[in-house]
C-alpha positions as CSV (number, residue, x, y, z in Angstrom):
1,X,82.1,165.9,95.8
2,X,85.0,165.3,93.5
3,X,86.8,163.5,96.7
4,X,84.4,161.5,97.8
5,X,83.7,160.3,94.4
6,X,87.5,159.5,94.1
7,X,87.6,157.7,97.5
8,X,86.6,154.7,96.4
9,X,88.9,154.1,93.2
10,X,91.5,155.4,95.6
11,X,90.6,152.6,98.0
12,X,90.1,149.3,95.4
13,X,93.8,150.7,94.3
14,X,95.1,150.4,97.7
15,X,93.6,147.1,98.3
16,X,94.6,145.8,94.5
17,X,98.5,146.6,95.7
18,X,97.9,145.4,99.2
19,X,97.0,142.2,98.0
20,X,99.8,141.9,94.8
21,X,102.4,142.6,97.7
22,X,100.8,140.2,99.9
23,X,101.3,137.0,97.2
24,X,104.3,138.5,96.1
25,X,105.3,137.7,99.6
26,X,104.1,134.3,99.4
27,X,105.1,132.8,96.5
28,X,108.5,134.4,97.8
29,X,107.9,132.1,101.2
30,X,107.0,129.1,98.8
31,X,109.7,129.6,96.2
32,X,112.7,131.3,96.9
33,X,113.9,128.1,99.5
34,X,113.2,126.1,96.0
35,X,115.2,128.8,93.7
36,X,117.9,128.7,96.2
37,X,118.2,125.1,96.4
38,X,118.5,124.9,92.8
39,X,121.4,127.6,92.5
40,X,123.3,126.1,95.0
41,X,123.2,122.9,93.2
42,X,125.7,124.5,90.5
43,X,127.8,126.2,94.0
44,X,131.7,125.3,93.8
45,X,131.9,124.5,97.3
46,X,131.7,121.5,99.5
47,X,129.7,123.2,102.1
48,X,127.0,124.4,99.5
49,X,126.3,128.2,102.0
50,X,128.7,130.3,100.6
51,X,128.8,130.8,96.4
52,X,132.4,130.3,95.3
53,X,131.7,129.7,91.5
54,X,129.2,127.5,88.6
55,X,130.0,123.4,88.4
56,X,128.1,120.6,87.5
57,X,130.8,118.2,89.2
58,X,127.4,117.7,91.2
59,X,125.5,116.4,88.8
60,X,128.8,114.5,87.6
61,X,129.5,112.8,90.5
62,X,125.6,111.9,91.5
63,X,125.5,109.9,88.0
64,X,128.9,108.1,88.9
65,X,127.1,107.3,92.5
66,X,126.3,103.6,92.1
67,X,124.2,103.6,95.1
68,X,122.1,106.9,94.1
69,X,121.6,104.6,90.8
70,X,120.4,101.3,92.1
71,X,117.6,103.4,94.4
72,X,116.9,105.6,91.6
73,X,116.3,102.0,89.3
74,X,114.5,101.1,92.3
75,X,112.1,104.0,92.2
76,X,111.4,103.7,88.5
77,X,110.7,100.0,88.8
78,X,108.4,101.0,91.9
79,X,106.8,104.3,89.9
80,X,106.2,102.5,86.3
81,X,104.7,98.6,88.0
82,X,102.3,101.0,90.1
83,X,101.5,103.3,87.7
84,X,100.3,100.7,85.1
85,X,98.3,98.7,87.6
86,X,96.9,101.4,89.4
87,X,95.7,102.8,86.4
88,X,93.9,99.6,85.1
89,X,92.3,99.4,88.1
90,X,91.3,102.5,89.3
91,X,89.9,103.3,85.5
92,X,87.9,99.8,85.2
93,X,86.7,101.2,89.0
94,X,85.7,104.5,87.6
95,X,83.9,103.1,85.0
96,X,81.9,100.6,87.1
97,X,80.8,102.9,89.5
98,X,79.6,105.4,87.2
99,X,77.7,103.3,84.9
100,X,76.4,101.2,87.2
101,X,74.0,101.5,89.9
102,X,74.2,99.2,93.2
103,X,73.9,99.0,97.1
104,X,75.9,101.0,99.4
105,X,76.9,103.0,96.4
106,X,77.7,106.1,98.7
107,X,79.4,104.4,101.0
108,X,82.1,103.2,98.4
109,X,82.2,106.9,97.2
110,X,83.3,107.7,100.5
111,X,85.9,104.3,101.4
112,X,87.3,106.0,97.7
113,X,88.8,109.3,99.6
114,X,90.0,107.2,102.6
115,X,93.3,106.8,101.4
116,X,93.5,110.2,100.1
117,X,92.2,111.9,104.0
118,X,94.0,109.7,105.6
119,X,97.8,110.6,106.8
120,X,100.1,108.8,105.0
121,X,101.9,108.2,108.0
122,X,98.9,106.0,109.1
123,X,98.9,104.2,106.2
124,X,102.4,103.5,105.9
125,X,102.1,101.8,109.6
126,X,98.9,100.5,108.9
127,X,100.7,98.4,105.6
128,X,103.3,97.4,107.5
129,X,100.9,95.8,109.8
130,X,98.9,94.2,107.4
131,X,102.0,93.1,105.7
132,X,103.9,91.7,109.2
133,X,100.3,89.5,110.1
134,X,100.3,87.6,107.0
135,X,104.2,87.5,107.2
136,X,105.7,89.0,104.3
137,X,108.8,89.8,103.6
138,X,109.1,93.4,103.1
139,X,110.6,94.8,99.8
140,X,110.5,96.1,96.6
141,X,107.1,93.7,96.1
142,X,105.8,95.4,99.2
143,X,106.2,99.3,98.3
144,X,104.8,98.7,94.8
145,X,101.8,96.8,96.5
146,X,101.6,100.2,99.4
147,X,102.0,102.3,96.7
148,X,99.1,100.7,94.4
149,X,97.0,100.8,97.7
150,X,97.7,104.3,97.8
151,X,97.4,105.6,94.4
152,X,94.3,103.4,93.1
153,X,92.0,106.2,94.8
154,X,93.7,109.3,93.1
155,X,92.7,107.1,89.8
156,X,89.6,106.6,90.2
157,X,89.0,110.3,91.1
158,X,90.5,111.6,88.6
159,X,88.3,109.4,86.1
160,X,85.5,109.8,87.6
161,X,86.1,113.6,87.0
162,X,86.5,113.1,83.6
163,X,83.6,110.6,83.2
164,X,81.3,113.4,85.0
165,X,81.2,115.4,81.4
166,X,81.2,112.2,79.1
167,X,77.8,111.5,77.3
168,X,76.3,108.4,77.1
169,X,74.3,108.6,74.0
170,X,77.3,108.0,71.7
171,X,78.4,104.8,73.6
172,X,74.4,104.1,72.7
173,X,74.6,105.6,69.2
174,X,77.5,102.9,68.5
175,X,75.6,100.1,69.2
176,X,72.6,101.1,67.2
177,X,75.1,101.2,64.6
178,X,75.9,97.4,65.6
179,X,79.2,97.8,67.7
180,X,79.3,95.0,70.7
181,X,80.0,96.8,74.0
182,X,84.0,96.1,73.2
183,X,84.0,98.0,70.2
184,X,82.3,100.8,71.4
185,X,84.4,100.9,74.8
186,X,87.9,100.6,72.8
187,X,86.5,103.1,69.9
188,X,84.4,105.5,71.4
189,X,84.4,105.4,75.1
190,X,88.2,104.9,75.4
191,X,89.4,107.8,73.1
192,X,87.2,110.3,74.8
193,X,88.2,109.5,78.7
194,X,92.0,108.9,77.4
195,X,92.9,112.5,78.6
196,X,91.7,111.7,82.0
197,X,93.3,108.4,82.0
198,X,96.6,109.6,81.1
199,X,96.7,112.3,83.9
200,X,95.6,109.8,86.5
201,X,98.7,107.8,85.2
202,X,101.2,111.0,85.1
203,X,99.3,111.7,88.7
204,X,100.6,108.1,90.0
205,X,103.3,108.3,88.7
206,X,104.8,111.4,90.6
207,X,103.0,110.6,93.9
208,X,104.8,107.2,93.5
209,X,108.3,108.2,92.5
210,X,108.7,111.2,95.2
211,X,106.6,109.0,98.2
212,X,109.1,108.5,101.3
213,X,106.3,107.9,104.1
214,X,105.1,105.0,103.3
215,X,107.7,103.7,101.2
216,X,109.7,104.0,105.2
217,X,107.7,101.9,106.6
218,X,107.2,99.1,103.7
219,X,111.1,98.9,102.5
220,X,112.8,96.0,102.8
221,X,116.9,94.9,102.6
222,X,118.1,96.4,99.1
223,X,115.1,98.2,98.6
224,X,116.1,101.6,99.3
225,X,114.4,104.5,96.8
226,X,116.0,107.6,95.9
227,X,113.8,109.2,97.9
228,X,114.8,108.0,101.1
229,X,118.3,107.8,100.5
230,X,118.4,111.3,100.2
231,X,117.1,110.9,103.5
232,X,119.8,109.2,104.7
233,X,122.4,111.5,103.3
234,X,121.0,114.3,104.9
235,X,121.5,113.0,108.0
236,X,125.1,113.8,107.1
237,X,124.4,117.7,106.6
238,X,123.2,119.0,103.3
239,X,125.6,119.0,100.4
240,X,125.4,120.4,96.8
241,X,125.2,116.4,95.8
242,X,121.7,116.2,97.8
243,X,121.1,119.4,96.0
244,X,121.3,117.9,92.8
245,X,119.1,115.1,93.2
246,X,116.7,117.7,94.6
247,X,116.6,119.9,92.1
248,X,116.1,116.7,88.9
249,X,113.6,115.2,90.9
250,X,111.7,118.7,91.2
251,X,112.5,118.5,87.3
252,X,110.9,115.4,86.8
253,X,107.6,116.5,89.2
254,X,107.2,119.9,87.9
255,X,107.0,118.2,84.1
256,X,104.7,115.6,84.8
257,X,102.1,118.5,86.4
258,X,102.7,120.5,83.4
259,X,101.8,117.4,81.3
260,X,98.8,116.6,83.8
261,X,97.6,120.6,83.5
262,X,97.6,120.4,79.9
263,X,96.1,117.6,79.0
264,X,92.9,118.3,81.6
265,X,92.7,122.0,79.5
266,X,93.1,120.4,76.3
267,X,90.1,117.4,77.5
């Protein structure tokens, strides 16, 4: 009796270490390519397999790069012009289509998530198409218009999300207490969606700075972003430099999904 009634805390103690070995495994598969990238960033040798010591002459000689610093200026001009559009948009968007009721509401719920299903590889070609019939020149105006195309619907879910929870009755409350709709939307309704609002822009932001696919296909002469030249260098074998831009632009993402993270658990 005394087995059988420790057979089963026996088993749920098996399966609780079969299943921490199990996602130690994975995040091992996830990660440890990532960790190692990042050590051999600091590696004292050219061919970045073998560790022959720490540098940062890396780091030194990717910020004397003048050509890793124009894309990277081309990135941030790309990230920050997207970023503030896509937000006004995709939050005056939000707002509309969850205050208001109208025809074919359903279906624009669903056109919403298009460009989020969809492959970005489609897209990208799909731009460049659109782009080519009305014969544009393609450039730094025509990534920051992909990328707004792109990013718009990642706004307005987000939003949305955070509109999902907000209550109505205080934007009514306010104007009983004689607040025009401005008023109310800059004092009350603002300050309460702000959280989501900022992690929709922290969102576009990251998706814009780190895109290559359809920033490939939508580039233009001397619009090259640091994204795909590290591309381009790779073609040329992996070195610590590449390892380097790597590892601050996995930096830059991981803060901007911390910031994201927190601000959704502290709205």
């Amino acid at each position: 009796m005394k087995q059988i009634a420790q057979s089963p805390a026996i088993q749920s103690k098996f399966q609780k270490r079969t299943l921490t070995t199990w996602a130690i495994l994975m995040y091992a598969f996830l990660y440890l390519p990532i960790f190692t990238l990042i050590v051999f960033s600091f590696n004292n040798s050219r061919s970045g397999v073998v560790w022959k010591g720490f540098t940062l002459d890396w780091y030194r000689k990717l910020l004397s790069d003048a050509s890793i610093a124009i894309a990277l200026e081309n990135s941030l001009i790309i990230a920050v012009v997207t970023t503030v559009i896509s937000t006004v948009i995709g939050t005056m968007a939000a707002l509309a289509m969850h205050k208001y009721r109208f025809r074919w509401k359903i279906v624009w719920n669903g056109i919403v998530y298009m460009p989020v299903i969809i492959p970005e590889i489609v897209v990208g070609v799909s731009l460049l198409s659109f782009f080519a019939l009305l014969k544009i020149g393609l450039g730094l105006t025509t990534i920051t218009i992909a990328h707004i195309a792109f990013c718009v619907s990642y706004v307005i879910i987000v939003v949305q999300a955070r509109l999902h929870g907000f209550d109505r009755r205080m934007e009514e409350a306010s104007m009983d207490l004689g607040a025009n709709r401005y008023k109310t939307f800059f004092y009350v309704t603002l300050p309460i969606i702000a959280p989501g609002i900022i992690s929709a822009a922290l969102l576009c932001f990251t998706l814009s700075i780190d895109d290559f696919v359809i920033t490939f296909f939508t580039q233009g002469p001397n619009s090259t972003t640091l994204p795909v030249k590290i591309y381009s260098m790779v073609k040329f074998g992996v070195t610590p430099v590449v390892n380097a831009i790597s590892t601050l632009f996995l930096v830059v993402t991981t803060a901007a999904v911390i910031l994201i993270t927190r601000l959704e658990k502290g709205g």
